[in-house]
C-alpha positions as CSV (number, residue, x, y, z in Angstrom):
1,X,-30.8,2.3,-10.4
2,X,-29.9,6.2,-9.4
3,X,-27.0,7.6,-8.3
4,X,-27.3,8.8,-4.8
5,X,-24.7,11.5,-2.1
6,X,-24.5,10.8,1.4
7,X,-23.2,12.9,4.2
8,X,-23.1,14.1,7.4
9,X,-22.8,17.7,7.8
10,X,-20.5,19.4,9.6
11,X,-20.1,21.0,12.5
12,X,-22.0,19.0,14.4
13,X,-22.6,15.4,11.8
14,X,-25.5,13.5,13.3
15,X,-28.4,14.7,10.5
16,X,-27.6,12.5,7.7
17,X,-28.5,14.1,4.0
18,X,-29.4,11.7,1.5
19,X,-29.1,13.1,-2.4
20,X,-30.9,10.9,-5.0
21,X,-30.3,12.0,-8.3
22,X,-33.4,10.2,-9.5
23,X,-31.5,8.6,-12.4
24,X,-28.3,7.2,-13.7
25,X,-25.1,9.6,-14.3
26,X,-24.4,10.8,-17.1
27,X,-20.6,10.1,-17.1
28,X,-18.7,8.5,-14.4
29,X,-15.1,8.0,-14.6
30,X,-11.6,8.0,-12.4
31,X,-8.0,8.4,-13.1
32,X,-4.6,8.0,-10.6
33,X,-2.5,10.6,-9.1
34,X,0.9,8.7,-8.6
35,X,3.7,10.3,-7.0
36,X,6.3,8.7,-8.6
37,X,10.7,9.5,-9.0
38,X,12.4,7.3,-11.4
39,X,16.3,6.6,-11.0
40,X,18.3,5.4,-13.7
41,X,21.5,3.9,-13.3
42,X,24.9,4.1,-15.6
43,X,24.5,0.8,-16.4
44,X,20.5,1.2,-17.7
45,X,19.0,0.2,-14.8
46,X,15.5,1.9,-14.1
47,X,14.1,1.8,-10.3
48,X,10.8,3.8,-9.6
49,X,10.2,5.1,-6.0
50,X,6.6,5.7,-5.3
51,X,4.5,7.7,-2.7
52,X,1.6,9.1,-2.6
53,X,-1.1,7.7,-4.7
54,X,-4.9,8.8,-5.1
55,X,-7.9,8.0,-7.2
56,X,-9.5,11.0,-8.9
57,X,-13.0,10.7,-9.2
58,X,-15.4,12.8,-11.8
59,X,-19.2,12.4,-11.6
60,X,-21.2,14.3,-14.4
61,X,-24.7,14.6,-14.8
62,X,-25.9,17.6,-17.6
63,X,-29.8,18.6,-17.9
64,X,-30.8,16.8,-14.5
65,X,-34.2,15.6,-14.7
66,X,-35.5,17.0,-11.3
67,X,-34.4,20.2,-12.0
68,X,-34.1,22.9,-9.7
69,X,-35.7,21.1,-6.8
70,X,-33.1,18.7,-7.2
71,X,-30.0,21.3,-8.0
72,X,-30.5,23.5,-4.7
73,X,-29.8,20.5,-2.6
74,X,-26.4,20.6,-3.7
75,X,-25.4,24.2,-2.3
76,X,-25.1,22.8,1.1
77,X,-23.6,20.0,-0.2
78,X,-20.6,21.9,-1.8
79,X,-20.2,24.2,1.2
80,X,-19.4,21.0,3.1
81,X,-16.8,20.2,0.7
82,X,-15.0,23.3,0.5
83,X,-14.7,23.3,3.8
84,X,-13.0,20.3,4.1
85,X,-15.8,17.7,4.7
86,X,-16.8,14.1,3.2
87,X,-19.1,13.1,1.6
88,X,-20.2,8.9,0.0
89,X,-21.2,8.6,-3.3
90,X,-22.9,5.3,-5.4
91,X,-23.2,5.6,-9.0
92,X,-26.4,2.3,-8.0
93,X,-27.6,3.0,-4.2
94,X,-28.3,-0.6,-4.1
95,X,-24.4,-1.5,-4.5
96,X,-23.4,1.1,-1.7
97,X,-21.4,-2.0,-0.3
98,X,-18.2,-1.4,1.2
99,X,-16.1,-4.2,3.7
100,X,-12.8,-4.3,5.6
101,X,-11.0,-8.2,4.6
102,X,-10.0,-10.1,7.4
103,X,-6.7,-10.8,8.0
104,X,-4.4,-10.1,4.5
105,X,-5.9,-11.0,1.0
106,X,-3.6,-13.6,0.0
107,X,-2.2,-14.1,-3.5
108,X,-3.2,-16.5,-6.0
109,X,-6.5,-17.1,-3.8
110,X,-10.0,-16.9,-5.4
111,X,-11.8,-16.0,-2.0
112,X,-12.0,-13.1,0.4
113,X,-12.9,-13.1,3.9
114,X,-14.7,-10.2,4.8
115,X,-16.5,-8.5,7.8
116,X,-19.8,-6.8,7.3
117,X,-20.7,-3.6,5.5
118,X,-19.3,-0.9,7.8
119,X,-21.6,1.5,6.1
120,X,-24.9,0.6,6.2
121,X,-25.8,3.4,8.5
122,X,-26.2,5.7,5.5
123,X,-26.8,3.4,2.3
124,X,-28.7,1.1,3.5
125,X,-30.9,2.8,6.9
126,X,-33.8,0.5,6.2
127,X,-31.8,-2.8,6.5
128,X,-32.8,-4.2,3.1
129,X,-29.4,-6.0,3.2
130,X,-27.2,-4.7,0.3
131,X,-24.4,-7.7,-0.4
132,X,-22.9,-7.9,-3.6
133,X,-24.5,-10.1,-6.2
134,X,-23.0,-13.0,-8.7
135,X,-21.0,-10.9,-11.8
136,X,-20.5,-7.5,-9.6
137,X,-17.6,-6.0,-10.0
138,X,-15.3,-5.2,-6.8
139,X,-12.4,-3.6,-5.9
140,X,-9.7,-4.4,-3.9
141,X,-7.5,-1.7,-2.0
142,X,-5.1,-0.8,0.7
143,X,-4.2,2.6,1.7
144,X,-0.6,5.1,0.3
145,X,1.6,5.4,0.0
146,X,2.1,2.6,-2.7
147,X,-1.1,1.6,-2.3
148,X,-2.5,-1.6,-4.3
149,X,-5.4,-1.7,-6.3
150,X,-7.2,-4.2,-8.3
151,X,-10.6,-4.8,-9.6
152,X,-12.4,-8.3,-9.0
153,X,-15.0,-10.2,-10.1
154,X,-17.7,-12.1,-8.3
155,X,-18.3,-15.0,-8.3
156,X,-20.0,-16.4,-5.2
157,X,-22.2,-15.2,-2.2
158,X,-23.6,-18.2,-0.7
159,X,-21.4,-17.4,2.3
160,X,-21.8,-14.4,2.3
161,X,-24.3,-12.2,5.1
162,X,-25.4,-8.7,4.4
163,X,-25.2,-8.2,8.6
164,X,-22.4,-10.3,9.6
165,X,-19.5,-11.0,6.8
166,X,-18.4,-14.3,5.4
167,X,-16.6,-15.6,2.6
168,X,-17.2,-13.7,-1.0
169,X,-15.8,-16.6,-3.8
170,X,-14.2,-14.5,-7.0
171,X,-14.3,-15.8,-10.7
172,X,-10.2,-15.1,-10.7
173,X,-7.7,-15.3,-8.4
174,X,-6.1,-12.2,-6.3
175,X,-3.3,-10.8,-8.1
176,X,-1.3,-9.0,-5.4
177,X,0.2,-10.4,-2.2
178,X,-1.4,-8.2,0.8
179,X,0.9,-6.9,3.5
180,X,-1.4,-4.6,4.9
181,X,-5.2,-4.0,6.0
182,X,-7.2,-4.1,2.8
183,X,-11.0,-2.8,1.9
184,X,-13.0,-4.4,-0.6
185,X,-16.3,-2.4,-2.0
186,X,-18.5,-2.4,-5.1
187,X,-16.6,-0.5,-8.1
188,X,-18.9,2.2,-8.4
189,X,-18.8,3.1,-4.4
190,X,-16.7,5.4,-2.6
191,X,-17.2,5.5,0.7
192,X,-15.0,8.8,1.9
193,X,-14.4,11.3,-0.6
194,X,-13.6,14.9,0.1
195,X,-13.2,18.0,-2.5
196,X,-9.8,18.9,-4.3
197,X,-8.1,22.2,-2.9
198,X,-7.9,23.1,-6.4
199,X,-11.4,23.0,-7.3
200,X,-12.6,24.5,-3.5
201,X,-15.0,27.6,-4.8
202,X,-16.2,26.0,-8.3
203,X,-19.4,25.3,-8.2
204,X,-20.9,21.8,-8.5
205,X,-24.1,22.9,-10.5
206,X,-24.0,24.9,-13.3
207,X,-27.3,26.6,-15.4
208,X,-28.1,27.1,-18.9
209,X,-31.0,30.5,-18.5
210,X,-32.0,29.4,-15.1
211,X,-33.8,26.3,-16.6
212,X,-31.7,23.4,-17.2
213,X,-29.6,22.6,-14.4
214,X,-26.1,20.3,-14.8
215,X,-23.5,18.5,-12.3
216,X,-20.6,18.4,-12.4
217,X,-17.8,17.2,-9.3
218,X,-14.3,16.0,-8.9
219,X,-13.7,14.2,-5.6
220,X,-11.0,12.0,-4.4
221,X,-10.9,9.7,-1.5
222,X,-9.6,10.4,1.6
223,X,-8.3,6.8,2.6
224,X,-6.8,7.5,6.2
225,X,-10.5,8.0,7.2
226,X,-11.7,4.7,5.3
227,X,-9.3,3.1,7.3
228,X,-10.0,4.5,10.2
229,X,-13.1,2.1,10.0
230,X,-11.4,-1.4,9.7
231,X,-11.5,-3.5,12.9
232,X,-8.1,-4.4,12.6
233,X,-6.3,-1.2,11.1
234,X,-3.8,0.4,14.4
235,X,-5.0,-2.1,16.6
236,X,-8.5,-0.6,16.1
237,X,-12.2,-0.2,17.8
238,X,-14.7,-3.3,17.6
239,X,-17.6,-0.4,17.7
240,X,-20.1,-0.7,14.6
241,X,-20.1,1.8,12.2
242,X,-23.4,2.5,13.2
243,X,-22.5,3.6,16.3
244,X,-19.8,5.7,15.5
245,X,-21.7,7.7,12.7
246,X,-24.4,8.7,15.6
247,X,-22.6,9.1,18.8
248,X,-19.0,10.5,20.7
249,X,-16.9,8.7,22.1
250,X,-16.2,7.9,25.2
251,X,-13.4,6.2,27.8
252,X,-11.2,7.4,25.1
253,X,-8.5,7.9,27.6
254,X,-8.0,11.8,27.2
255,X,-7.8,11.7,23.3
256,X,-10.7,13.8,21.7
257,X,-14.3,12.1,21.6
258,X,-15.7,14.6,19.1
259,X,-18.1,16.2,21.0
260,X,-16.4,18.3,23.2
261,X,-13.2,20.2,23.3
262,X,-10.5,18.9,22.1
263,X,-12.1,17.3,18.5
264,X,-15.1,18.7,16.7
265,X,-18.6,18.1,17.7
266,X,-20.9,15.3,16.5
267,X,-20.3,11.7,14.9
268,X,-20.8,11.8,11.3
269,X,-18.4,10.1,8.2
270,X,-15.1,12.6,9.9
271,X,-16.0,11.8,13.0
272,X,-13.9,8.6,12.6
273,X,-11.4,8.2,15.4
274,X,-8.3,8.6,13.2
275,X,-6.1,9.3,15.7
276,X,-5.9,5.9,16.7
277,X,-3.1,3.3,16.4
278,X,-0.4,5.6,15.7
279,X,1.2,6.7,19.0
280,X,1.2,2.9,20.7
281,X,-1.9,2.7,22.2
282,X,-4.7,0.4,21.4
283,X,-7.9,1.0,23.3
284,X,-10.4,-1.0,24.8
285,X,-13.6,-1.0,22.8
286,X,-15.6,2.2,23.9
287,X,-18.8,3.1,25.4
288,X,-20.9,4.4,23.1
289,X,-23.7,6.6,23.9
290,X,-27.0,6.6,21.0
291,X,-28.3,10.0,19.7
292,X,-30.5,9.4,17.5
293,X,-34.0,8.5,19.2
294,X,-33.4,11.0,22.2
């Protein structure tokens, strides 16, 4: 199935854009940035101290079928990055699945409790319930620094709900011990991914004599905003993602509610109420007030 972009774009992030490639990438493939300091002792002892950590995503396409009408799509697209902006990207639009676990994954386990897809306002708008399928591939994550990460096979969906969560049973058991919230999506998914500040000006399509048009994008995630969307990360909102993508905030107690001053304007993928959790305060669930429709 094609590979498909999804964002919101900012200022303002209640128009969602949908990119569909119209085929399969050409090359898809991610490395790790690990900040990492190894000690070693006089007696041959090795210790590794690790921080920051990040996935490095890079998504290729040369000689793109659609052409031009497909290529100029992209200019806004990159200007939204280099500004600072998200974007979601599916390598298969019908495995744009991404969940927060509930409670901790636990070791040596070979199920994962899970609450619905908090993403289904952009991947899957027409409600055609996108759940992952017997012999998908998933991974498993928690945020840096030291994040963990490990890649899953499935094995069972029978409890399972594309609109409400359940239990997903895996073909091997969870390797890590979880002390943290965790996410689990489809491997080829990335819910939140922003541009590189080293790559900020390249551009993302590239021409051979005006006719043949090729992509080319390095992304990586930006996982404090992923989080920002689990129910239970910093004591967090019960709001659906749905609702947060297309409307402010509101009875947020004097912290920003995006559309006014005080926090930028509209919903959208960074409209995520990050600010949450981290200075004692746990709100009540808010109001939300609907925009599209009006």
């Amino acid at each position: 199935m094609s590979a498909k972009f999804y964002y919101y774009p900012e200022p303002n992030g209640l128009n969602l854009v949908t990119i569909d490639l119209g085929e399969e990438l050409g090359e898809l493939f991610s490395e790790f940035y690990v900040d990492a300091i190894d000690g070693l002792t006089q007696v041959g002892q090795r210790q590794r101290s690790v921080g920051r950590m990040s996935e490095i995503i890079r998504i290729q396409r040369d000689r793109l079928s659609l052409g031009e009408d497909l290529a100029y799509k992209f200019t806004a697209m990159q200007n939204h990055l280099d500004r600072g902006f998200s974007v979601a990207f599916a390598a298969d639009h019908t495995k744009a699945w991404a969940a927060p676990c509930q409670g901790l994954p636990q070791a040596g386990t070979r199920a994962l409790q899970v609450y619905r897809s908090m993403f289904t306002a952009f991947a899957d708008p027409n409600n055609t319930g996108y759940k992952p399928s017997v012999g998908d591939y998933l991974i498993l994550e928690t945020q840096p620094p030291s994040m963990l990460h490990e890649q899953l096979k499935v094995d069972n969906v029978s409890n399972l709900s594309s609109t409400g969560g359940g239990s997903i049973g895996l073909d091997d058991r969870i390797a890590f011990a979880y002390s943290q919230n965790a996410f689990v999506r489809h491997y080829r998914f990335w819910p939140v991914l922003k541009r590189r500040q080293e790559d900020v000006g390249q551009n993302i399509i590239t021409n051979e004599g005006g006719r043949l048009f090729s992509l080319d994008v390095t992304l990586v995630p930006d996982y404090r905003t992923l989080f920002a969307f689990h129910p239970e990360y910093g004591g967090g909102y019960n709001a659906n993602l749905s609702e947060l993508l297309t409307g402010p905030l509101s009875g947020n107690d004097g912290r920003p509610d995006f559309t006014s001053g005080g926090g930028r304007s509209g919903g959208g993928i960074d409209g995520a109420p990050k600010e949450r959790g981290f200075d004692g305060f746990a709100p009540e669930e808010p109001s939300i007030t609907q925009k599209f429709g009006e």
